[in-house]
N, C-alpha and C positions, 0 to 999 in steps of 0.2 A: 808559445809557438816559436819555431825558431824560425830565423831568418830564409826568403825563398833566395839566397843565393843558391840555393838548392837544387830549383831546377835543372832540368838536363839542359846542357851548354853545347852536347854536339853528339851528333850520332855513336852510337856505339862501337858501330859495327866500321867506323873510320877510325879506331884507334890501333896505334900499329904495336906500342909499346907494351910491355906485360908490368904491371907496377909492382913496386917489392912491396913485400905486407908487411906492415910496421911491426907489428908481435912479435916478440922473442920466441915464448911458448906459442907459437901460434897453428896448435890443435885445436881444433873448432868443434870436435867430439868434449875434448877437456871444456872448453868453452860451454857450449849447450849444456854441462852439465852442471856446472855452474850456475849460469842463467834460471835453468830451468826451477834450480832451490830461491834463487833471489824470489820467481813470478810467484814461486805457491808460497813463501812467506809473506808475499803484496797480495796474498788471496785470488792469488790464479788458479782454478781449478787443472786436474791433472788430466782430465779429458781433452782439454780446450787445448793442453800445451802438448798432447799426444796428436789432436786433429792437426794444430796449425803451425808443429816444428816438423811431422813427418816429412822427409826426403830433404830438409834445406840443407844446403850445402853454399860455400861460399861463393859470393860473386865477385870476380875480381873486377870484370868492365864497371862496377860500383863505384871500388877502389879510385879506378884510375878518371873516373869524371870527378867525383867528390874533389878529387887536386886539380879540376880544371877549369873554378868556378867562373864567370865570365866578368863580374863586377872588380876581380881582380887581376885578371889578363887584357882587359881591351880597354882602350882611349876611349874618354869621353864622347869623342866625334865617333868613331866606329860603335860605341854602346849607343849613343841614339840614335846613327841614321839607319843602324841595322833594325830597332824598335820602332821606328816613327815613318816607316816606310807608308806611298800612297798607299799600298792595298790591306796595309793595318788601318789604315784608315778610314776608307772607303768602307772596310768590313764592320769596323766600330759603328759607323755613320748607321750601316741597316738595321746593325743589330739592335742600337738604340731607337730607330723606327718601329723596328720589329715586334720590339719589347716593352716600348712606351707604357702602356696598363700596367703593364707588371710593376716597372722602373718605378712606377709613379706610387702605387702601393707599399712598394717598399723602402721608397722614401717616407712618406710618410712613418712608416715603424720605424723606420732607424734615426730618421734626419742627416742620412747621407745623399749628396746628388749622385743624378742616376748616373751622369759621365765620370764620374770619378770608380764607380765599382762594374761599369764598362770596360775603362781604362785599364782596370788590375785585371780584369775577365780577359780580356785581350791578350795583356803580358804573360799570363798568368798559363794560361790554356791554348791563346788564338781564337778565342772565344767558341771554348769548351771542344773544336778539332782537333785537338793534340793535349794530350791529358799525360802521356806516356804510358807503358805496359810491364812494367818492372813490375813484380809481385812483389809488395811492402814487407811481407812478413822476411824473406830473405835479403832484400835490401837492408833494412833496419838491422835484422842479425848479424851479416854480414860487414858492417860496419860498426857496432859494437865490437865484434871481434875483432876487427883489425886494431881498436884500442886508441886511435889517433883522440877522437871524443866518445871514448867509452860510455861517462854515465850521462852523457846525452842521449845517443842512439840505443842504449840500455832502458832508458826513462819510457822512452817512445816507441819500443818493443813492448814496453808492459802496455802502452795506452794502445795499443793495435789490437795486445790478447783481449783485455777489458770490450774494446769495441765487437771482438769476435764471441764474447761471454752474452752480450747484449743479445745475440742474434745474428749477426752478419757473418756469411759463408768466406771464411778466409780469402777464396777465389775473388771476390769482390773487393776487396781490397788492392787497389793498382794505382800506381802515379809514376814519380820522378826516381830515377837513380837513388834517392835519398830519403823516398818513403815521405813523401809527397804526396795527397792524395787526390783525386779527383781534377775538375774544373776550375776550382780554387787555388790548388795545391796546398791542401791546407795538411799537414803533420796530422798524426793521429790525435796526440793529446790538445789543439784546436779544432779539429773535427768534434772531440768531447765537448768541448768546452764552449764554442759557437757555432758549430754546426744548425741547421733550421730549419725545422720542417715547416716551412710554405706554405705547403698545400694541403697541408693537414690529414696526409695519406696514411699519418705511422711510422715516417720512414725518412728520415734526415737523407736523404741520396743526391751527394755531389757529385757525380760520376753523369750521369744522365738527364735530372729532373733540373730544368732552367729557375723554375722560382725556387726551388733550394738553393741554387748554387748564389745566384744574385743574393738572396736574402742573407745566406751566410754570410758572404763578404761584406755587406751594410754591418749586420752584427758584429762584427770583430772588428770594423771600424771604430763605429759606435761605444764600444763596450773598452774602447782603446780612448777617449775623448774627442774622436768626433767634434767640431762647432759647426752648427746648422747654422746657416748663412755667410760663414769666411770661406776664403779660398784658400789655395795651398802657398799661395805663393806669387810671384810674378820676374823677370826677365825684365835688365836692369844695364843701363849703361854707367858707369862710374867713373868720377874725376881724376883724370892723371896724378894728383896730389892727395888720393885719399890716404891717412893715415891706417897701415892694416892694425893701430891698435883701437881702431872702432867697430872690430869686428864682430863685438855681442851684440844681443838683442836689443833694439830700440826701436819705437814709432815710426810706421812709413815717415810722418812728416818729418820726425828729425832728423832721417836718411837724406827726406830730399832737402832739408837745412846744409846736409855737407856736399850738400849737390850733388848727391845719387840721383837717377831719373829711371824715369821708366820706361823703357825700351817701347812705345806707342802708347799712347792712349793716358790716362792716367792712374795714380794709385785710388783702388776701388776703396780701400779704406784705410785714411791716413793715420786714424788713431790706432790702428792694431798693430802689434809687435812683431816685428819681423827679425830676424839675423840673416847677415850675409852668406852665402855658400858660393865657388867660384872652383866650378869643376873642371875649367881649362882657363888657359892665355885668351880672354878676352870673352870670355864668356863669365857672365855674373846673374845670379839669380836673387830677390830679397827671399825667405821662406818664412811661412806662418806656424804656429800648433800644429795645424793641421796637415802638414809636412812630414814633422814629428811621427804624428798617427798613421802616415803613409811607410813612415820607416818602421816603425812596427812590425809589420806586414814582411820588410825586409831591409834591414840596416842600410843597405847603402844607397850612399847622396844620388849614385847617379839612377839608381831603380826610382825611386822617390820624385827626383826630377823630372822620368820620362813619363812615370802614372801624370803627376800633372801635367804636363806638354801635350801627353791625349789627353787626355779627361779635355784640354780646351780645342780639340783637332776635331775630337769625335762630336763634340756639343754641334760644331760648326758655328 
């Protein structure tokens, strides 16, 4: 799955500039045609790529968010207080009341807690009201062709035809500017891969059905390493004289031996492994594995950091 820097980062229809398309050749007839021998060599039938390439044409508004991803334009302060706002919170707080039964079941299958795939559910969707409407099949195409990461978004055009082979009506297919799908926003080829039917309907559907959508993101947790009972991490004040070459991983306790402390309260478990990450001037976080497993999801420190910071907002 690739990274949800993905997400859409800003309205579309607020973009003033037209982006140049990296391609040299950049016929998107020559393109399709192309593609089209790669999918029926990957065992794409010729029906499925007649139903679900008819009329696409390039999207530029694609183009030009794909270069605007947020993890890499905004400060740490601006990337969390925009995420970590009260009414992301307050929203999390219901939904985990809301949901409790569910949350609770699906811990159990996964051994993930329920605040923590609340937390991505929130980032992720807004908790499933904002999913975006970009049609996958032309986003994903359209971004292959531009060529920038061709045999990525090449990869994950075939796992959308594959997902359209299965049954699924093309039209059903919508997410992020970057072919992102659903509630989750999960890429097509982890829609394959840990997608979850829940409810045992028949029908993997993260677009609408709430115990798919929760259940999947446990599974791809989970199936990413997961530890049932660690947390992600903790918030951390550090000694004017720390050495930054103690910056790998070591024991809470021997962090707080070089007199790291813990920003309130104490470290929940001394004996587990943390490393340091320090996303601004004066802000320090210890992180766990489980951190790790949150990056998965989406490489960067600071998405990572914010899942944990809800995950412990929304618990209350």
């Amino acid at each position: 799955m690739i990274s949800r820097r993905f997400l859409l980062a800003a309205s579309p229809w607020a973009l003033t500039v037209t982006p140049r398309v990296a391609r040299a050749d950049g016929n998107f007839s020559h393109f399709l045609a192309q593609f089209r021998a790669k999918a029926i060599a990957a065992g794409i039938g010729r029906a499925t790529l007649d139903r679900a390439l008819a009329g696409v044409s390039p999207d530029l508004r694609v183009i030009a968010l794909d270069r605007r991803q947020p993890e890499f334009t905004q400060t740490w302060a601006h990337y969390a207080a925009s995420r970590l706002s009260p009414a992301r919170i307050a929203a999390g707080r219901a939904a985990m009341a809301r949901h409790r039964a569910l949350l609770r079941d699906v811990e159990t299958a996964y051994g993930v807690p329920p605040s923590v795939i609340v937390a991505i559910w929130g980032l992720e969707s807004n908790y499933g009201t904002y999913t975006g409407d970009f049609p996958t099949i032309p986003a994903l195409a359209t971004l292959a062709w531009e060529g920038r990461r061709a045999a990525l978004f090449t990869g994950e055009l075939i796992a959308a035809l594959r997902i359209i082979e299965g049954g699924m009506a093309p039209s059903r297919l919508t997410g992020s500017y970057a072919g992102a799908m659903g509630q989750p926003q999960f890429m097509p080829s982890a829609y394959r891969r840990y997608g979850v039917d829940f409810n045992g309907d028949g029908v993997c559907d993260i677009w609408t059905d709430t115990a798919d959508v929760l259940a999947s993101i446990a599974r791809y947790l989970a199936d990413h390493g997961w530890v049932h009972g660690a947390g992600w991490g903790q918030a951390v004040v550090l000694p004017p004289d720390l050495d930054a070459a103690h910056a790998g991983a070591r024991r809470f306790s021997e962090w707080q031996a070089l007199g790291v402390a813990p920003r309130g309260g104490d470290f929940a478990d001394p004996d587990a492994s943390a490393r340091l990450t320090l996303p601004a001037a004066g802000e320090a976080f210890l992180v766990s594995s489980n951190f790790q497993v949150i990056k998965s999801y989406n490489a960067s420190d600071f998405y990572a950091l914010v899942v944990g910071l809800l995950s412990e907002k929304v618990r209350g």
